[in-house]
C-alpha atoms as an extended CHARMM CRD file, in Angstrom:
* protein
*
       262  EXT
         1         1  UNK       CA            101.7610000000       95.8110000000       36.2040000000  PROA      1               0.0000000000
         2         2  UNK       CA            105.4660000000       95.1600000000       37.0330000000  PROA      2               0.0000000000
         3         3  UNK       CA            106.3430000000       91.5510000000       37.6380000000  PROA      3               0.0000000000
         4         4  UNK       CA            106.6140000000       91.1930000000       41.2120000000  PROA      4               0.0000000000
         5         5  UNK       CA            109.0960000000       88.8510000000       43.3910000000  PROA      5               0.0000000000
         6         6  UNK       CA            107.7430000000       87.2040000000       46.3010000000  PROA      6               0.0000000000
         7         7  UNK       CA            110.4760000000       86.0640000000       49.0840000000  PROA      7               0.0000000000
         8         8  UNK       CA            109.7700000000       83.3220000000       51.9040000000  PROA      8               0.0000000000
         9         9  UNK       CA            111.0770000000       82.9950000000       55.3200000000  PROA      9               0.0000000000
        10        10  UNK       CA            110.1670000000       80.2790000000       57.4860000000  PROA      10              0.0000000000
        11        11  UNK       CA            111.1390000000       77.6800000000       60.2010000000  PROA      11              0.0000000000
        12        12  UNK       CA            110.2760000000       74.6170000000       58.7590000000  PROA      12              0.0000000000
        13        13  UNK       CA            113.4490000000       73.2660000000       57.8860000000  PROA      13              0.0000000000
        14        14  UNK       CA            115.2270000000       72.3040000000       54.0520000000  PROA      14              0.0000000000
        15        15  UNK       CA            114.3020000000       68.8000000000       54.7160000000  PROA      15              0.0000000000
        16        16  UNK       CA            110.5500000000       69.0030000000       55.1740000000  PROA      16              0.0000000000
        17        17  UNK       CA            107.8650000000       69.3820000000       52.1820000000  PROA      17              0.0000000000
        18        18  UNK       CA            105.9330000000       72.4850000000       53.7160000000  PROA      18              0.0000000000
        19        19  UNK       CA            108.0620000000       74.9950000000       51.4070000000  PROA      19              0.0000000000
        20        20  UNK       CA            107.4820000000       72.8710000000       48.0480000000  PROA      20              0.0000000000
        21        21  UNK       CA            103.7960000000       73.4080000000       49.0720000000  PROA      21              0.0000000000
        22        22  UNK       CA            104.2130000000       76.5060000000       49.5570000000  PROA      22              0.0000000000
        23        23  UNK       CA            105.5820000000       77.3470000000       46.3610000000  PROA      23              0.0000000000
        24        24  UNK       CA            103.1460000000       74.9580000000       44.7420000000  PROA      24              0.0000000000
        25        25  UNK       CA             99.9370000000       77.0340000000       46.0120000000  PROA      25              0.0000000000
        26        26  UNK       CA            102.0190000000       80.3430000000       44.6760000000  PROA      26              0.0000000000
        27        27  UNK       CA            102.6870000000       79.4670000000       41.3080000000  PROA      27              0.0000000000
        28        28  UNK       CA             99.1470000000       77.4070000000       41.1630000000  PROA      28              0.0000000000
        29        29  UNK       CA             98.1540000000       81.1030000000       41.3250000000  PROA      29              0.0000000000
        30        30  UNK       CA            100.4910000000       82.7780000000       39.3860000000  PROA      30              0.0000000000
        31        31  UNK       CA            103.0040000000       80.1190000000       37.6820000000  PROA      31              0.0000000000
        32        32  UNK       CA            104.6790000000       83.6790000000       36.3910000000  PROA      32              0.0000000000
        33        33  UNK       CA            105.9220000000       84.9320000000       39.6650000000  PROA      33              0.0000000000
        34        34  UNK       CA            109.2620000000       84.9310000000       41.2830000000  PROA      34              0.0000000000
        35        35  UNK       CA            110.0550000000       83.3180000000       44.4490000000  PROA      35              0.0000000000
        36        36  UNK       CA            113.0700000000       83.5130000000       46.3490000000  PROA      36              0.0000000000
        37        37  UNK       CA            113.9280000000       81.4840000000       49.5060000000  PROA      37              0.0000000000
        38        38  UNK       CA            115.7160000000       84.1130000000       52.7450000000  PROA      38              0.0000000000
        39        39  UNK       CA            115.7940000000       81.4120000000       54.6830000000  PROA      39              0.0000000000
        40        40  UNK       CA            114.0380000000       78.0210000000       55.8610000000  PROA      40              0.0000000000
        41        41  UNK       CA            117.0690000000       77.0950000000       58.4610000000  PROA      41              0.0000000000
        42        42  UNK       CA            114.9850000000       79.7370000000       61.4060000000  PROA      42              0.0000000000
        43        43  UNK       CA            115.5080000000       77.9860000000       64.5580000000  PROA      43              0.0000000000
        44        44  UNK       CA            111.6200000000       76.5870000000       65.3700000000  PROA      44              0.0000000000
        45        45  UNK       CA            109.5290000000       78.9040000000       66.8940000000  PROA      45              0.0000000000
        46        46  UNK       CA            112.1150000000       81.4960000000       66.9200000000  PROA      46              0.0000000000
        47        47  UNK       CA            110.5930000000       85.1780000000       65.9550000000  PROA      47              0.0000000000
        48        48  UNK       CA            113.5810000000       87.2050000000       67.0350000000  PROA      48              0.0000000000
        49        49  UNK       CA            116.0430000000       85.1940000000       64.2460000000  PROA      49              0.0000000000
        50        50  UNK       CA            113.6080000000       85.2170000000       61.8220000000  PROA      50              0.0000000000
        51        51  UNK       CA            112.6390000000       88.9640000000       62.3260000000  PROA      51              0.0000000000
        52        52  UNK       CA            116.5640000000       89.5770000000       62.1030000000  PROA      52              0.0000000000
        53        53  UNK       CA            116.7250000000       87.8830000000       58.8110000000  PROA      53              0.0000000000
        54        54  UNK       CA            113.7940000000       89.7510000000       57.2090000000  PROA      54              0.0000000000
        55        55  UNK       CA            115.2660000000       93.1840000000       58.6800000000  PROA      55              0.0000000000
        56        56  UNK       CA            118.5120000000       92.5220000000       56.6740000000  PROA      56              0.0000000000
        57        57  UNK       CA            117.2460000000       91.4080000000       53.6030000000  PROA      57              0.0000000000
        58        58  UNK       CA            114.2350000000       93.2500000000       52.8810000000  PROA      58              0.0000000000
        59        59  UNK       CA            115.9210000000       96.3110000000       52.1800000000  PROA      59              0.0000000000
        60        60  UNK       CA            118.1290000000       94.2590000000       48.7930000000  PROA      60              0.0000000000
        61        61  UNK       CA            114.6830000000       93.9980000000       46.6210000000  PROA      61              0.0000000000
        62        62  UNK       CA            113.4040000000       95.8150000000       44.3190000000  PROA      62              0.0000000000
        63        63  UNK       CA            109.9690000000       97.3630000000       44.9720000000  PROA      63              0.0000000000
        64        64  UNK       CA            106.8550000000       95.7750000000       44.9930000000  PROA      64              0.0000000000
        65        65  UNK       CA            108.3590000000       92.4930000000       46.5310000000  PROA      65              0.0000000000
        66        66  UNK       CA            105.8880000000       90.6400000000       48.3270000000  PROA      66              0.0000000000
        67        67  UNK       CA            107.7190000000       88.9240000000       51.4900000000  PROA      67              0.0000000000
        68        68  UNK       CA            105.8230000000       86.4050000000       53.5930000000  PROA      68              0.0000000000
        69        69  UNK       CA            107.4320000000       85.1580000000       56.9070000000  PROA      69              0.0000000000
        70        70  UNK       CA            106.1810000000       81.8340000000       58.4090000000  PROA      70              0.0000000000
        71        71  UNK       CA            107.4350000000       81.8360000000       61.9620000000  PROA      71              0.0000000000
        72        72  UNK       CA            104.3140000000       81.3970000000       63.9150000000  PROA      72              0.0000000000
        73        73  UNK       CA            103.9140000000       79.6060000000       67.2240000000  PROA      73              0.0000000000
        74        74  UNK       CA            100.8530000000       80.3840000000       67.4200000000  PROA      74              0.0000000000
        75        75  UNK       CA             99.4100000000       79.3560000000       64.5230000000  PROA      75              0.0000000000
        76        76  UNK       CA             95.2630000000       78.0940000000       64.9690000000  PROA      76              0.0000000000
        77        77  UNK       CA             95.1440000000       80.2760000000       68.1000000000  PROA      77              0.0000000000
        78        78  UNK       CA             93.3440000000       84.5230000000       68.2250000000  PROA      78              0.0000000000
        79        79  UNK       CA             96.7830000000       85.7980000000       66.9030000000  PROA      79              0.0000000000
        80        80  UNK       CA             96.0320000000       87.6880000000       63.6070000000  PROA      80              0.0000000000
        81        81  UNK       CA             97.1950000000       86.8840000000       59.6400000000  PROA      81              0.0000000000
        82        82  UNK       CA             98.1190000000       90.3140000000       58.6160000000  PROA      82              0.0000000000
        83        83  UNK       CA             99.4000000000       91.8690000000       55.4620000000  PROA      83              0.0000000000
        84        84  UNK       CA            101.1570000000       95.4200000000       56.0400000000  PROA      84              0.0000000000
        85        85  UNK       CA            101.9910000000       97.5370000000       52.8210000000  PROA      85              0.0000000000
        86        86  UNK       CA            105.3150000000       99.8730000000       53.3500000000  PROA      86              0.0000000000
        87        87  UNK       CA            106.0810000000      102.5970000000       51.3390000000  PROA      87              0.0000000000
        88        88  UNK       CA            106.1430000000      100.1420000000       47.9990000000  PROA      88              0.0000000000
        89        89  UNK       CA            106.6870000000       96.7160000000       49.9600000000  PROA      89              0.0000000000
        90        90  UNK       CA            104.9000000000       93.8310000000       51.1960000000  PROA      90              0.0000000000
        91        91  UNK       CA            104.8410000000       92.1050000000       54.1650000000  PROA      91              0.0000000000
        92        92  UNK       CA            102.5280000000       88.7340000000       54.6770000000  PROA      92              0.0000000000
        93        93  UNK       CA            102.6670000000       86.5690000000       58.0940000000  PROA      93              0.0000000000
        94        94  UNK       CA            101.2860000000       85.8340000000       61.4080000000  PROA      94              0.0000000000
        95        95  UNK       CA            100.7280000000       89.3690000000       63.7230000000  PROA      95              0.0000000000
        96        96  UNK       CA            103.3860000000       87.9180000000       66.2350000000  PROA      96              0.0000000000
        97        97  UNK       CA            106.1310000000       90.6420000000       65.3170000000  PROA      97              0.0000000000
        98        98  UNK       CA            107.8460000000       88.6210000000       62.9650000000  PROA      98              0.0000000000
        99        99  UNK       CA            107.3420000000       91.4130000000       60.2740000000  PROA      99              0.0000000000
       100       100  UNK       CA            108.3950000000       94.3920000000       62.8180000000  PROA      100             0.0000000000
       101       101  UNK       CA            112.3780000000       94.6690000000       63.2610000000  PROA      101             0.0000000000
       102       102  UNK       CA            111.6870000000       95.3850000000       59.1930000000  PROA      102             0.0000000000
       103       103  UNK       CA            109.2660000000       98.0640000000       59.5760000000  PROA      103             0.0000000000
       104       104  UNK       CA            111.1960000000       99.7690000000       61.8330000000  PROA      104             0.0000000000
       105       105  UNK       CA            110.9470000000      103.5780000000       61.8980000000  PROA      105             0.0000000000
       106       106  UNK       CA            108.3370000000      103.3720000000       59.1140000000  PROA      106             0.0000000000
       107       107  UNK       CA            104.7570000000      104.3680000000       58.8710000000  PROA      107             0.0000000000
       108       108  UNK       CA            102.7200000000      101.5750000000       57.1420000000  PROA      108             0.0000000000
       109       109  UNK       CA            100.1850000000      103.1240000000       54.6310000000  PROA      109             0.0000000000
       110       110  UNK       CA             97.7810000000       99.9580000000       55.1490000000  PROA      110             0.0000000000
       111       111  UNK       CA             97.5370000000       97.4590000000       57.7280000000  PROA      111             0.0000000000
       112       112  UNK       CA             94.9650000000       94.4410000000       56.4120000000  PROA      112             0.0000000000
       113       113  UNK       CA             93.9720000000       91.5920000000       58.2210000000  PROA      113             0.0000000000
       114       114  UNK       CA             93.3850000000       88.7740000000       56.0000000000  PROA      114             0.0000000000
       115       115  UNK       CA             89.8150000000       87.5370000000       56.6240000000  PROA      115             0.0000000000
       116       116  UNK       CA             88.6980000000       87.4810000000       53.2490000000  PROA      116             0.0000000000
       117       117  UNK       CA             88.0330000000       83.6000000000       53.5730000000  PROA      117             0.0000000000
       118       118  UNK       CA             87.4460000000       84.0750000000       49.0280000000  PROA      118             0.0000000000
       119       119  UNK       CA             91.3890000000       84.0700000000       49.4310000000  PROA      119             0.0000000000
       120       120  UNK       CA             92.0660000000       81.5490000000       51.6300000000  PROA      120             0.0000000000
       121       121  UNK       CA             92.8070000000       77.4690000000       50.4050000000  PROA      121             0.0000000000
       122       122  UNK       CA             89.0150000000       75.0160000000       51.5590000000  PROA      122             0.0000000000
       123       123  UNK       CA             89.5390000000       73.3430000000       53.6760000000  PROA      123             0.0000000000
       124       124  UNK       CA             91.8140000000       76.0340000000       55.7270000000  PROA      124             0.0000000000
       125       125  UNK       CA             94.1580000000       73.9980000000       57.8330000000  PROA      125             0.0000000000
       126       126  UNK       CA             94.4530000000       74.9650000000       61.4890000000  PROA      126             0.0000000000
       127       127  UNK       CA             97.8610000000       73.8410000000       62.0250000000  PROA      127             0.0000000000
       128       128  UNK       CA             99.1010000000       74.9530000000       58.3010000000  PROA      128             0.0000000000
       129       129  UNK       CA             98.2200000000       78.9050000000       57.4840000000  PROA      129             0.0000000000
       130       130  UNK       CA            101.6090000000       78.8500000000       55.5060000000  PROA      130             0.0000000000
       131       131  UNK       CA             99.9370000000       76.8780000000       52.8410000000  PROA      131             0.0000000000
       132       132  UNK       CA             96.0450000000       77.9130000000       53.3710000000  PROA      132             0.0000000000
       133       133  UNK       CA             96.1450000000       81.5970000000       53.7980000000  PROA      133             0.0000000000
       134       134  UNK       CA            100.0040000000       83.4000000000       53.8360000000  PROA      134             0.0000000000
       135       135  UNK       CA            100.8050000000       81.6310000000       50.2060000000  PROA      135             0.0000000000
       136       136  UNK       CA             97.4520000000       82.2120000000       48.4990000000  PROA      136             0.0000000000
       137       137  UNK       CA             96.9280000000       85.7380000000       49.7220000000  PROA      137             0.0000000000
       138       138  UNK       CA            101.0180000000       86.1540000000       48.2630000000  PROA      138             0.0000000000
       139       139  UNK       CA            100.0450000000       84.7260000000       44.9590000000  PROA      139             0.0000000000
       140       140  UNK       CA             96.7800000000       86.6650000000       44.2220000000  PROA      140             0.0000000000
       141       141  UNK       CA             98.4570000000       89.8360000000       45.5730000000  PROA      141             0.0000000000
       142       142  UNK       CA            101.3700000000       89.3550000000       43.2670000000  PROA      142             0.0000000000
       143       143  UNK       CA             98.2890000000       89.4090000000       39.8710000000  PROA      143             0.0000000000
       144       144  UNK       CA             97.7460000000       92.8780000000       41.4130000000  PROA      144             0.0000000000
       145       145  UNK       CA             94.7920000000       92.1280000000       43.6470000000  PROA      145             0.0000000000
       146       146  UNK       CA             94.7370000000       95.0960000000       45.7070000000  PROA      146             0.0000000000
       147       147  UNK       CA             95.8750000000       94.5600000000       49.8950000000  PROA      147             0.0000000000
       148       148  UNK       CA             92.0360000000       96.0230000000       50.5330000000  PROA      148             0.0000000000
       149       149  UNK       CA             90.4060000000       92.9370000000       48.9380000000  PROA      149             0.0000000000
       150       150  UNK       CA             91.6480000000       90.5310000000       51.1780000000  PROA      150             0.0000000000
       151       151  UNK       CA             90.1140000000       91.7710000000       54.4430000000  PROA      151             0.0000000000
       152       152  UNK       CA             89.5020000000       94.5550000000       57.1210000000  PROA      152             0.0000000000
       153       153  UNK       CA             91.8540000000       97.3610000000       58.0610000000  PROA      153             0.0000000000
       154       154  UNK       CA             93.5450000000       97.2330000000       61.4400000000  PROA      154             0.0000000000
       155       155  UNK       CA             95.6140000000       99.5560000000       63.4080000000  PROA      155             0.0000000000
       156       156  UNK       CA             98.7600000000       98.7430000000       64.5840000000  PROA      156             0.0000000000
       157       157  UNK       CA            100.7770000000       95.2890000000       64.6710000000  PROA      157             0.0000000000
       158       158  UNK       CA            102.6590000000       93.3710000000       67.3730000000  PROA      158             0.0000000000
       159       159  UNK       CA            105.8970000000       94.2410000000       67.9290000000  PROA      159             0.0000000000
       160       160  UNK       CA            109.1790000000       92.4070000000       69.2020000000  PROA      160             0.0000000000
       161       161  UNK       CA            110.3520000000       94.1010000000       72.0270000000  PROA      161             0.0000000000
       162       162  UNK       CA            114.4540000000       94.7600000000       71.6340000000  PROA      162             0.0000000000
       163       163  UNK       CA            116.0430000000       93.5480000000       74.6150000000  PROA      163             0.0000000000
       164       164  UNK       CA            116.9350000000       97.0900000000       76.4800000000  PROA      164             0.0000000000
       165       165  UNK       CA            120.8450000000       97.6230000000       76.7840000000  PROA      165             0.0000000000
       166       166  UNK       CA            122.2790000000       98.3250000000       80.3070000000  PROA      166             0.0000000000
       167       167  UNK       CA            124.8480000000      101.5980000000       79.7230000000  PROA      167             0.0000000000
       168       168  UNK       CA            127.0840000000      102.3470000000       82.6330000000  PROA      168             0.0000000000
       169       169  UNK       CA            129.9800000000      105.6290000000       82.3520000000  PROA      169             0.0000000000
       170       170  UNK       CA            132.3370000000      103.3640000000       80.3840000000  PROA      170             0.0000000000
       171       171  UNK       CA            130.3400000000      100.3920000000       80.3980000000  PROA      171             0.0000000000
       172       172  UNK       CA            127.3710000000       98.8700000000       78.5820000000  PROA      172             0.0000000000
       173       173  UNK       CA            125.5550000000       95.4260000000       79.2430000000  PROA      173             0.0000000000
       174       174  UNK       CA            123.5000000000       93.4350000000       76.2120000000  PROA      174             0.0000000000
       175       175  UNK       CA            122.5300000000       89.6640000000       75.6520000000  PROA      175             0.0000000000
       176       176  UNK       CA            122.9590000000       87.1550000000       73.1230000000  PROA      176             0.0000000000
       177       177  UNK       CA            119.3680000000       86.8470000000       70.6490000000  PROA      177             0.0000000000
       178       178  UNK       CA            120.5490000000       84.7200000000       67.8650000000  PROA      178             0.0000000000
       179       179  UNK       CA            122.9520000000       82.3170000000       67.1910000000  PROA      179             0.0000000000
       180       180  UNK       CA            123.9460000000       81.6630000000       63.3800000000  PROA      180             0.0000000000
       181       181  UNK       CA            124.2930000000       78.6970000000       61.0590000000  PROA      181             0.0000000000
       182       182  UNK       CA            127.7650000000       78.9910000000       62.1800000000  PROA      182             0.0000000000
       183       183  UNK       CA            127.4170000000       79.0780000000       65.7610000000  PROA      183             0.0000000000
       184       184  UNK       CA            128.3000000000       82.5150000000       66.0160000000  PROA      184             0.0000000000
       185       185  UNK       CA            126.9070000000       84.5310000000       69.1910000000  PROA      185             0.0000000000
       186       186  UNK       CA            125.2110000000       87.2060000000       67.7730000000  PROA      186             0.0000000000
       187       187  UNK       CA            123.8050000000       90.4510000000       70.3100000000  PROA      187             0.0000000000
       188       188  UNK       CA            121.7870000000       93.0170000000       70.5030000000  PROA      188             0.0000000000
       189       189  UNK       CA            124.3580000000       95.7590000000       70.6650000000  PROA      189             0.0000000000
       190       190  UNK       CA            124.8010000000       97.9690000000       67.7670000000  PROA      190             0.0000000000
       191       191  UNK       CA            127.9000000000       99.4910000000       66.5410000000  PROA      191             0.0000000000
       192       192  UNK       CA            126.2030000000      102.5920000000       66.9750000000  PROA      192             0.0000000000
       193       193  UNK       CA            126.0480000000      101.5640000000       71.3200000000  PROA      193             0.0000000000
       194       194  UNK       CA            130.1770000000      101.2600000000       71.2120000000  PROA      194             0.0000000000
       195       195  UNK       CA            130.6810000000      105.0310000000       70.3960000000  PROA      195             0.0000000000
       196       196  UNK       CA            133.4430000000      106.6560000000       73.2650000000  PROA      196             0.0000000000
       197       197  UNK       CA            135.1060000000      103.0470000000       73.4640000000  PROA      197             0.0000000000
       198       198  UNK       CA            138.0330000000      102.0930000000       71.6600000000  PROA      198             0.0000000000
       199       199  UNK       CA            137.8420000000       99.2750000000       69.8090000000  PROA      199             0.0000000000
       200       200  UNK       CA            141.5920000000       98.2890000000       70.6650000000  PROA      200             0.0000000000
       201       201  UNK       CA            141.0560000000       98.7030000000       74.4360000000  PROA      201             0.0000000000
       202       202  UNK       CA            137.8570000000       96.8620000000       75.0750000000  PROA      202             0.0000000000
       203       203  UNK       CA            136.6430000000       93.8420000000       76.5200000000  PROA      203             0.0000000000
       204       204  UNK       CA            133.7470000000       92.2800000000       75.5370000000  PROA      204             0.0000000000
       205       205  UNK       CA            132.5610000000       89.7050000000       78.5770000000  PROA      205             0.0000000000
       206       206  UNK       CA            130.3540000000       86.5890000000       78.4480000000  PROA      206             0.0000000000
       207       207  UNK       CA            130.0560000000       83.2330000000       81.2060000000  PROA      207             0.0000000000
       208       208  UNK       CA            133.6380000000       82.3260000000       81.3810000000  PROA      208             0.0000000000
       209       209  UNK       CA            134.5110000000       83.9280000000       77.8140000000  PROA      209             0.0000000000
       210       210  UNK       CA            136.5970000000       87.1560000000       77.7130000000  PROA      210             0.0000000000
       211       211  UNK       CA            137.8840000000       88.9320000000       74.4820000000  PROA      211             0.0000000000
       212       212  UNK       CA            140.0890000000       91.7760000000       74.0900000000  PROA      212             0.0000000000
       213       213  UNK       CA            139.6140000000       94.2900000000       71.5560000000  PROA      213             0.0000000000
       214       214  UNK       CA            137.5550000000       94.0020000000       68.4980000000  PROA      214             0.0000000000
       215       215  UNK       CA            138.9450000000       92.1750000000       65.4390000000  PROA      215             0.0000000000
       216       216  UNK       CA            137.8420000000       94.0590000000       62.0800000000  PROA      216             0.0000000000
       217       217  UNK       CA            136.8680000000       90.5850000000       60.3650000000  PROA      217             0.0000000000
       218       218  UNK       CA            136.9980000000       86.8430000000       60.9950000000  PROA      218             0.0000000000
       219       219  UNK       CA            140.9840000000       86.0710000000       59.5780000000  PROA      219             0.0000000000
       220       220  UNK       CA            141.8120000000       89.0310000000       62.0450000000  PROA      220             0.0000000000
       221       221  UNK       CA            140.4940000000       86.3180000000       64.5300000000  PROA      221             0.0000000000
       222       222  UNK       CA            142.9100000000       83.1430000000       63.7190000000  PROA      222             0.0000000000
       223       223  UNK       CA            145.4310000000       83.2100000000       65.7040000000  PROA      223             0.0000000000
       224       224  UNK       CA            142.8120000000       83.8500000000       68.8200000000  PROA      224             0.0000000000
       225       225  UNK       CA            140.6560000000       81.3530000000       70.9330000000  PROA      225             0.0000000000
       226       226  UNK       CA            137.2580000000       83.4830000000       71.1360000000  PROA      226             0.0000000000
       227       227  UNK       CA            137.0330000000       87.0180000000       68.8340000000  PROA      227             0.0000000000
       228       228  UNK       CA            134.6040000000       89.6680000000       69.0180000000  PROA      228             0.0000000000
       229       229  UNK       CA            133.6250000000       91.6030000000       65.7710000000  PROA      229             0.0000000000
       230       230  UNK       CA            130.6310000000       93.7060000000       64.2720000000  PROA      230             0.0000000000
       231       231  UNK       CA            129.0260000000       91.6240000000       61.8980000000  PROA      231             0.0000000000
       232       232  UNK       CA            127.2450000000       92.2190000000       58.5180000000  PROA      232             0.0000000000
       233       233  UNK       CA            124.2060000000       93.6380000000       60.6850000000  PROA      233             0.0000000000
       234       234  UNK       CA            125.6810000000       95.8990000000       62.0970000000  PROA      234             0.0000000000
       235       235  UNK       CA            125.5940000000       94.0780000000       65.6520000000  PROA      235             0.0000000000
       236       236  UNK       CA            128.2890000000       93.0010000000       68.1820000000  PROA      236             0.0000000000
       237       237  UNK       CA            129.0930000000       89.1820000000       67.5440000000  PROA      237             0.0000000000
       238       238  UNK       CA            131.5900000000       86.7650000000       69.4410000000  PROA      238             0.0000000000
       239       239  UNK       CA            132.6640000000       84.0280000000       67.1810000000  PROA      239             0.0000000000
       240       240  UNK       CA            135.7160000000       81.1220000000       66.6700000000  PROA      240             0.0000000000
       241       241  UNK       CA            137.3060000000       81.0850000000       63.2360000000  PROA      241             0.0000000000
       242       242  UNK       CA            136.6270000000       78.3050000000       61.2100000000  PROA      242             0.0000000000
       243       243  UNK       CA            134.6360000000       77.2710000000       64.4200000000  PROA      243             0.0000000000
       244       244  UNK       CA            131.0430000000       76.9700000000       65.8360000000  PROA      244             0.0000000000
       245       245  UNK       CA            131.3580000000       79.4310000000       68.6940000000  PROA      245             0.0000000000
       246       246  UNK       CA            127.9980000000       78.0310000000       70.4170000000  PROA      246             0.0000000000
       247       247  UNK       CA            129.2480000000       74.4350000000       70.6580000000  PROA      247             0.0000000000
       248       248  UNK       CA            132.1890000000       75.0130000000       71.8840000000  PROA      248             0.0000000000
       249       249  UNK       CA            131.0740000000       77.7660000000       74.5460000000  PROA      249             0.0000000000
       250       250  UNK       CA            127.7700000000       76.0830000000       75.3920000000  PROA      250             0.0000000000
       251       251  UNK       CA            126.6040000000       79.4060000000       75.7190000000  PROA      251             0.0000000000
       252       252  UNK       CA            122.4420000000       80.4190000000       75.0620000000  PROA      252             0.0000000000
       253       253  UNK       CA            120.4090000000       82.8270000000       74.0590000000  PROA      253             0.0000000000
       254       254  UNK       CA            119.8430000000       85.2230000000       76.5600000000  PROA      254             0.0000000000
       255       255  UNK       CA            123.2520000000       84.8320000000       78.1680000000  PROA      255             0.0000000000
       256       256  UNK       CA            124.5680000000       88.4560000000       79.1070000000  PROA      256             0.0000000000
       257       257  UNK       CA            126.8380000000       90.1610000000       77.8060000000  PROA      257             0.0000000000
       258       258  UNK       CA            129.2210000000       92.8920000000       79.1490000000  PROA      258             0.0000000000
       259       259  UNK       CA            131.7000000000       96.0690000000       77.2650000000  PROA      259             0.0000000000
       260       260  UNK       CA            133.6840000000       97.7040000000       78.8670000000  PROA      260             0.0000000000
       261       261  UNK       CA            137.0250000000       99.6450000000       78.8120000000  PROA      261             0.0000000000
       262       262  UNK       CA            140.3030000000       97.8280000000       79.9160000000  PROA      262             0.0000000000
């Protein structure tokens, strides 16, 4: 079998020991194996930046990546520990729709729920499933264990909902749902959503904030106070250059935003 990579994305923090665990059940497993860290900086408890961050990563690796996402809120309660295979990708994590924005559009060939308890670390923690069931069932997948072996089939998984746009004639109304290492305000409005309005005419609206036209990267910004851009996503952003955009606006997630035409 092809060596395979396994990728972790979690909230815990660079500072705390739960990723060295982690890894250390993994490669107690299978010392052979890969691992690459996405991202351990997820704001706590937040499933919408850390399904954002597996959306735009997962598609860089190579097939037969195994990537396990530890944002889970409700970790010890009913919610599910799932593993969904993808066309040839894996996805390992709490049923919570942390793995969705990266299935998006796809059919999963197998959705498993992992209650194969053979699989799972003794004692199994209920405050810790990153260490006692996601990491295990990632290292004994990556020797080839088949998905199959490490519980029941399900249908379906949760799903974040996308917060629904607002689209007037010339008009269309979003809201900031993640704010970057950077402090840059991040939306949920595609390029795609901006088709029909100039990029040079437009005003992009938020609190007290409002920014004219779009700038086509972040130096384009410098000489402004507030700048509004598409990002590497794909997704309408208002940032500062050389700036944290959030600390200085004070503005939240969840804050409206409005683009229009001048």
């Amino acid at each position: 079998m092809e060596p395979r990579l396994i990728t972790l994305t979690t909230d815990f923090g660079h500072k705390d020991p739960f990723v060295g665990i982690m890894k250390a059940v993994i490669l107690g497993i299978n010392p052979n194996v890969g691992i690459i860290d996405l991202s351990h900086g997820i704001p706590p408890q937040d499933l919408m930046a850390g399904a954002l961050v597996l959306r735009h990563s997962a598609p860089f690796f190579h097939p037969g990546t195994i990537h396990v996402a530890v944002v889970d809120p409700g970790v010890g309660s009913r919610r599910r520990a799932i593993l969904i295979e993808s066309g040839s990708r894996f996805f390992i994590g709490p049923d919570n729709g942390i793995l969705s924005l990266a299935l998006e559009g796809e059919k999963p060939s197998q959705i498993i729920e992992l209650s194969n308890e053979i699989y799972h670390l003794k004692p199994t923690s209920a405050t810790f499933h990153g260490r006692d069931i996601f990491a295990p069932v990632a290292g004994y997948l990556s020797l080839g264990i088949p998905p199959q072996d490490f519980g029941s089939a399900v249908e379906g998984f949760e799903r974040l909902a996308w917060p629904d746009l607002i689209k007037g004639e010339r008009s269309i109304q979003g809201e900031i749902i993640y704010i970057d290492g950077f402090g840059n305000l991040i939306t949920n409005i595609h390029e795609r959503d901006l088709k029909g309005l100039p990029a040079e005419t437009l005003t992009v609206s938020l609190g007290t904030i409002t920014v004219h036209g779009l700038a086509r990267n972040y130096t384009n910004g410098a000489e402004k106070d507030y700048m509004a851009l598409i990002n590497s996503m794909g997704l309408l952003e208002i940032a500062l250059f050389k700036r944290n955009a959030h600390l200085q606006s004070g503005v939240q997630i969840g804050v409206r935003v409005t683009v229009q035409e001048e």
